[in-house]
C-alpha positions as CSV (number, residue, x, y, z in Angstrom):
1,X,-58.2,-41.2,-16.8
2,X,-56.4,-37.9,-16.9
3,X,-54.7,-36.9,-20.2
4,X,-50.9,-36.8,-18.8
5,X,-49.2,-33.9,-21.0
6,X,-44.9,-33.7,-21.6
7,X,-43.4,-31.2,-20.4
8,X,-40.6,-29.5,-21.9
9,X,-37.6,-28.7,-19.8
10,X,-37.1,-25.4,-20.4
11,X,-40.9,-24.1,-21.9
12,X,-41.8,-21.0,-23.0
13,X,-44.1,-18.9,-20.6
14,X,-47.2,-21.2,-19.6
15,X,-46.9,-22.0,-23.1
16,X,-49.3,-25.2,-23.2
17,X,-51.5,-23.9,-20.3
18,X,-55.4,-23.0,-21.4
19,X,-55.2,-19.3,-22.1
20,X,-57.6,-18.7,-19.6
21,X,-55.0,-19.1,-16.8
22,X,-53.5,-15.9,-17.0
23,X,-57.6,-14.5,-15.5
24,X,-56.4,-15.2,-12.0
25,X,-59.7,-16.2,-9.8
26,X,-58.8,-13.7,-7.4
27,X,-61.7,-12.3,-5.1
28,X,-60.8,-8.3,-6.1
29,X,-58.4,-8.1,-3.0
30,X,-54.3,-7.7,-4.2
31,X,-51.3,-8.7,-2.4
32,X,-50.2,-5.1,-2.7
33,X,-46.7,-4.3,-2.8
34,X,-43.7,-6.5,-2.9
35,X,-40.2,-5.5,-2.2
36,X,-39.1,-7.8,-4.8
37,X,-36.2,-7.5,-8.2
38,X,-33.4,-8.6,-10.0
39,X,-31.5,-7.6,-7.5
40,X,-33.0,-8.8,-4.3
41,X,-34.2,-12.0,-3.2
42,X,-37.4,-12.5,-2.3
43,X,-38.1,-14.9,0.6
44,X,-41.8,-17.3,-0.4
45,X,-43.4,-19.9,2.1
46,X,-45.3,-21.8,0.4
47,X,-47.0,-24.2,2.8
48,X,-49.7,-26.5,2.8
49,X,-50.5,-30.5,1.5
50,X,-49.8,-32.9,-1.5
51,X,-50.7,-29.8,-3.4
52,X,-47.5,-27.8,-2.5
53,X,-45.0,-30.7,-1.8
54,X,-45.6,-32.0,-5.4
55,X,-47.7,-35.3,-5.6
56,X,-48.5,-36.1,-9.3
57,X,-45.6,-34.1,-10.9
58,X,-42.8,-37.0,-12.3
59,X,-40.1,-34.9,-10.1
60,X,-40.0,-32.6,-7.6
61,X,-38.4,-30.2,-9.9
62,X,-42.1,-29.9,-11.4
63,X,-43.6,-29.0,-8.0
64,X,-45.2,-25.9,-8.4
65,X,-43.3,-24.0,-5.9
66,X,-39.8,-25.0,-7.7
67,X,-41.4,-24.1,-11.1
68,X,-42.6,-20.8,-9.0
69,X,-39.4,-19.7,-8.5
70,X,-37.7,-20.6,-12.4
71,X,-40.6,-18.5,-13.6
72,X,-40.3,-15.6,-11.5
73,X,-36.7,-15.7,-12.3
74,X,-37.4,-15.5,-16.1
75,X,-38.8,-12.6,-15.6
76,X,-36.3,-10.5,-13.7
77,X,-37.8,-11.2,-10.2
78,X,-35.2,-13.4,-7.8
79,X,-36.9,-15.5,-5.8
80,X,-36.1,-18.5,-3.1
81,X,-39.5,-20.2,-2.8
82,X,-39.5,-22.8,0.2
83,X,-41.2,-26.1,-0.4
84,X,-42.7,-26.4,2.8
85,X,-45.7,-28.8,1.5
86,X,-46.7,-32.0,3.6
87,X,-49.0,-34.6,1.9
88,X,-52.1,-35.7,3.5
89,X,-52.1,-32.8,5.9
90,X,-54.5,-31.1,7.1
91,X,-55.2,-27.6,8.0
92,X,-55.2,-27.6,11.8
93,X,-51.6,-29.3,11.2
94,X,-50.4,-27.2,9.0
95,X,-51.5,-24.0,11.3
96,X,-49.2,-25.4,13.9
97,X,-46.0,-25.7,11.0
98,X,-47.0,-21.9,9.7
99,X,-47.1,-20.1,13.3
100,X,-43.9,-21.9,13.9
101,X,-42.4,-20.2,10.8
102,X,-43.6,-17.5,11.7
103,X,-41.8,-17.0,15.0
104,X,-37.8,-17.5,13.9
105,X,-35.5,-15.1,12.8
106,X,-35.9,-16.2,8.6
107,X,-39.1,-15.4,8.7
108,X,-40.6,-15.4,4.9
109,X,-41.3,-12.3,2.7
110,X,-45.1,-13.7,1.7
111,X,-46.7,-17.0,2.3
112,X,-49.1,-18.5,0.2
113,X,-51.1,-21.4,1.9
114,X,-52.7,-24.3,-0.3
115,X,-55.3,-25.2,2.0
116,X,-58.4,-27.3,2.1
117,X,-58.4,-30.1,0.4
118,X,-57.4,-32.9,2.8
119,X,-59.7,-31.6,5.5
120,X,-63.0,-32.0,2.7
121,X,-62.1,-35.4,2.1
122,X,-61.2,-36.9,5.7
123,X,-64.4,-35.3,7.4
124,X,-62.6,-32.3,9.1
125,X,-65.6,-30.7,11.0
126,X,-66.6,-27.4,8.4
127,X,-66.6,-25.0,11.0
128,X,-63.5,-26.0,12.8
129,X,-61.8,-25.8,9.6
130,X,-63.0,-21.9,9.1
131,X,-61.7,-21.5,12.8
132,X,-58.1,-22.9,11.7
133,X,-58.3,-21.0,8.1
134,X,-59.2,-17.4,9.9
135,X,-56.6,-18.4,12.7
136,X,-53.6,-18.8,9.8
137,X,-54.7,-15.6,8.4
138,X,-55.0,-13.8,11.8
139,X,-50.9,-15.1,12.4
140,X,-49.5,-13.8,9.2
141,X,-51.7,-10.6,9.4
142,X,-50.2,-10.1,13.0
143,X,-46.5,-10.7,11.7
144,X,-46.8,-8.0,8.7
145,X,-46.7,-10.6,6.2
146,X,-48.7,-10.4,2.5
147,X,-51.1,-14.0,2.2
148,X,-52.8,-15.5,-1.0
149,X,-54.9,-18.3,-0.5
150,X,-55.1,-21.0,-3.0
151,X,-58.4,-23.2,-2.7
152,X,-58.9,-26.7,-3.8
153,X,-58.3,-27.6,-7.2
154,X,-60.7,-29.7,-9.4
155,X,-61.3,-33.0,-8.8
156,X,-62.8,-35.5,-11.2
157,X,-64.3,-37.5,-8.3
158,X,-64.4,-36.5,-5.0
159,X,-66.6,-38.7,-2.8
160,X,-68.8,-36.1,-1.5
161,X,-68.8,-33.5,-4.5
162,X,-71.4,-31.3,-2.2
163,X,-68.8,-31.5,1.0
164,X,-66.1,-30.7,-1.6
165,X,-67.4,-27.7,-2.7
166,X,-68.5,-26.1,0.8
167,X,-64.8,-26.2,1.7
168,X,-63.9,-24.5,-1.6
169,X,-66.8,-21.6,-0.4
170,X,-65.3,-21.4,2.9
171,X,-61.7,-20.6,1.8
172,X,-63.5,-18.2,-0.7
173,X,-65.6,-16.5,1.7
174,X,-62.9,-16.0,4.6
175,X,-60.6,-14.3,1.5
176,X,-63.9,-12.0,0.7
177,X,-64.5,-11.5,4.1
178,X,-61.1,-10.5,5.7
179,X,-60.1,-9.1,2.2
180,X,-57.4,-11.4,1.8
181,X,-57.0,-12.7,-2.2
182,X,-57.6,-16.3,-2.9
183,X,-56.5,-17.8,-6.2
184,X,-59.4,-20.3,-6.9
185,X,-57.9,-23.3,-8.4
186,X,-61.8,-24.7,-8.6
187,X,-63.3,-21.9,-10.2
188,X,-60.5,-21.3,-12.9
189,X,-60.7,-25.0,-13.4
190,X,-64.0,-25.6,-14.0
191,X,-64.2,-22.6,-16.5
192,X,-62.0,-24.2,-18.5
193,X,-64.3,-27.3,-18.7
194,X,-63.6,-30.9,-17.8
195,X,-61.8,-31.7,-20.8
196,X,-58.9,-29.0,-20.2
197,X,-59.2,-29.3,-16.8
198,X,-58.5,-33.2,-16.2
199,X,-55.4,-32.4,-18.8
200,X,-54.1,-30.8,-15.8
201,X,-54.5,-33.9,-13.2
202,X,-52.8,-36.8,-12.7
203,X,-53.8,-40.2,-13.5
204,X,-55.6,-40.6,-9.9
205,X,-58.2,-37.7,-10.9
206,X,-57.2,-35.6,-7.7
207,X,-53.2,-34.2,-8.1
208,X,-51.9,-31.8,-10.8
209,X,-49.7,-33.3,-13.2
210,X,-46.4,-31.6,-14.6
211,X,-48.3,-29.2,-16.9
212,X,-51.2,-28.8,-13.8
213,X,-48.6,-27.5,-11.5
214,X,-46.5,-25.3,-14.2
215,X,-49.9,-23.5,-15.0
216,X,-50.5,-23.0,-11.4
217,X,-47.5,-21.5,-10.4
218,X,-48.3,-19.1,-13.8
219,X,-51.2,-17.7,-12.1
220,X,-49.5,-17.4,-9.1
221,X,-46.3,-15.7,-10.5
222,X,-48.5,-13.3,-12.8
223,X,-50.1,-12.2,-9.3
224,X,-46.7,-11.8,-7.6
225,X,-45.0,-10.1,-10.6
226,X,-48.1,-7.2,-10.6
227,X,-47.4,-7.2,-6.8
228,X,-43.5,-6.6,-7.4
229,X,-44.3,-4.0,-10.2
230,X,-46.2,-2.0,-8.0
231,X,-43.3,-1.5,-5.6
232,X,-40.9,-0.7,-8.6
233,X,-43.7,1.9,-9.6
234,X,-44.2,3.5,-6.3
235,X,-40.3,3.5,-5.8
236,X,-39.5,5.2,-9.0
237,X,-42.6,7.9,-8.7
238,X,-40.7,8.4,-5.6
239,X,-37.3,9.0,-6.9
240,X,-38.9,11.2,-9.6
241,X,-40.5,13.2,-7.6
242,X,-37.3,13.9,-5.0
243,X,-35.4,15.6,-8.1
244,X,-38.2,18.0,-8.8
C-alpha cells in the first residue's frame, strides 16, 4: 500500500518532496526562452491522461497542473495552466485533442504532454505509439510552440514491468533524438528508491497522490522558471546594451 502523505494548504516550496526532485531528469535539451513574468500571463497546455487530469489527488485543486500554476505564481511568474488531461487515454487520442488545440485562435504558450502510460498497459502496438509520440512533436514543432515531455511515472506493479519500461525508453529516446527535453518521472522516481517513491502514489500503486503531484509540478515549474529567466536575462542584456 502506498504511504498517503497530508498535504498542507498553503506549503512551503516542495517542502515535503525528496530533495532529489529539484535534479530534473531532463535529457540535456532546454525549453529555451519563455516570454513569461509578473506581469504577463503565460498561456500552458498541459494535456495528456489520468496523470494530468488528476486521478489519485483528494481534489482537483491537487492536480498537478493547478498546483503548477500556484507555484509558478509564488514565484513571480503568472501563469493560466489548462487542465486538459483525459483519464484512460491514450496517445493516438490525445494527438487528435493536441493538433486540435493547436489550430484555434488561443493557441497555448508551451504544452507539456504526459504521455505513455495508458498505451504500455492496454497493449498499444510499440511502434505505432513512437509514430503518434514523433507525430505530437512534429505538430507543436510546426506551430512554433516550446514542448517538454513527461514520461511515465513509477509504478509499484505494472503487469508487464519489461513492456512498461520500453515505453518509458521510447518517450526518452524520441526527446534525445529530436532534442526535445523529457522530464522522466521513472528515472527520478526510482532514484529516490521504492520507499520515497510509493510515498508519492496513491493507494492503487499506479496514480500520484497529493504530495506525488505537488512534487511533480516542482520539477516542472523549476524547468519553466530557468526557461522564463532566460528571457528576463536576454531582455535586460538587451536593454543594457541599447543605452551604451
Amino acid at each position: 500500500m502506498a504511504c498517503l502523505v497530508p498535504f498542507s494548504a498553503t506549503p512551503s516550496r516542495a517542502d515535503e518532496c525528496p530533495a532529489e526532485t529539484s535534479a530534473l531528469e531532463l535529457n540535456g535539451a532546454r525549453l529555451g526562452h519563455l516570454a513569461a513574468g509578473a506581469d504577463r500571463v503565460l498561456d500552458i497546455l498541459a494535456i495528456g491522461s489520468s496523470s494530468t487530469e488528476g486521478v489519485g489527488a483528494s481534489t482537483p485543486a491537487h492536480a498537478y497542473p493547478a498546483v503548477l500554476a500556484d507555484e509558478l505564481a509564488r514565484e513571480k511568474t503568472a501563469a493560466e495552466v489548462r487542465n486538459a488531461g483525459v483519464g484512460g487515454e491514450v496517445a493516438a487520442t490525445t494527438l487528435r485533442r493536441l493538433e486540435a488545440a493547436l489550430e484555434t485562435a488561443a493557441r497555448p504558450e508551451l504544452v507539456i504532454w504526459q504521455v505513455g502510460t495508458n498505451d504500455a498497459l492496454v497493449g498499444v502496438d510499440e511502434s505505432k505509439f513512437r509514430a503518434t509520440v514523433e507525430s505530437g512533436v512534429a505538430a507543436v514543432r510546426a506551430a512554433g510552440i516550446p514542448l517538454l515531455l513527461i514520461d511515465p511515472q513509477f509504478a509499484a506493479r505494472p503487469p508487464d514491468a519489461a513492456r512498461y519500461e520500453r515505453f518509458v525508453a521510447i518517450v526518452d529516446e524520441i526527446g534525445q533524438r529530436l532534442r526535445v527535453p523529457v522530464l522522466s518521472r521513472y528515472a527520478m522516481m526510482k532514484r529516490w528508491g521504492l520507499k520515497k517513491a510509493l510515498a508519492l502514489l496513491s493507494s492503487d500503486g499506479l496514480h500520484m497522490n497529493d504530495l506525488g503531484y505537488r512534487c511533480l509540478a516542482h520539477a516542472v515549474a523549476e524547468e519553466i522558471e530557468s526557461a522564463a529567466g532566460a528571457e528576463a536575462r536576454a531582455g535586460g542584456e538587451a536593454r543594457n546594451g541599447a543605452k551604451l
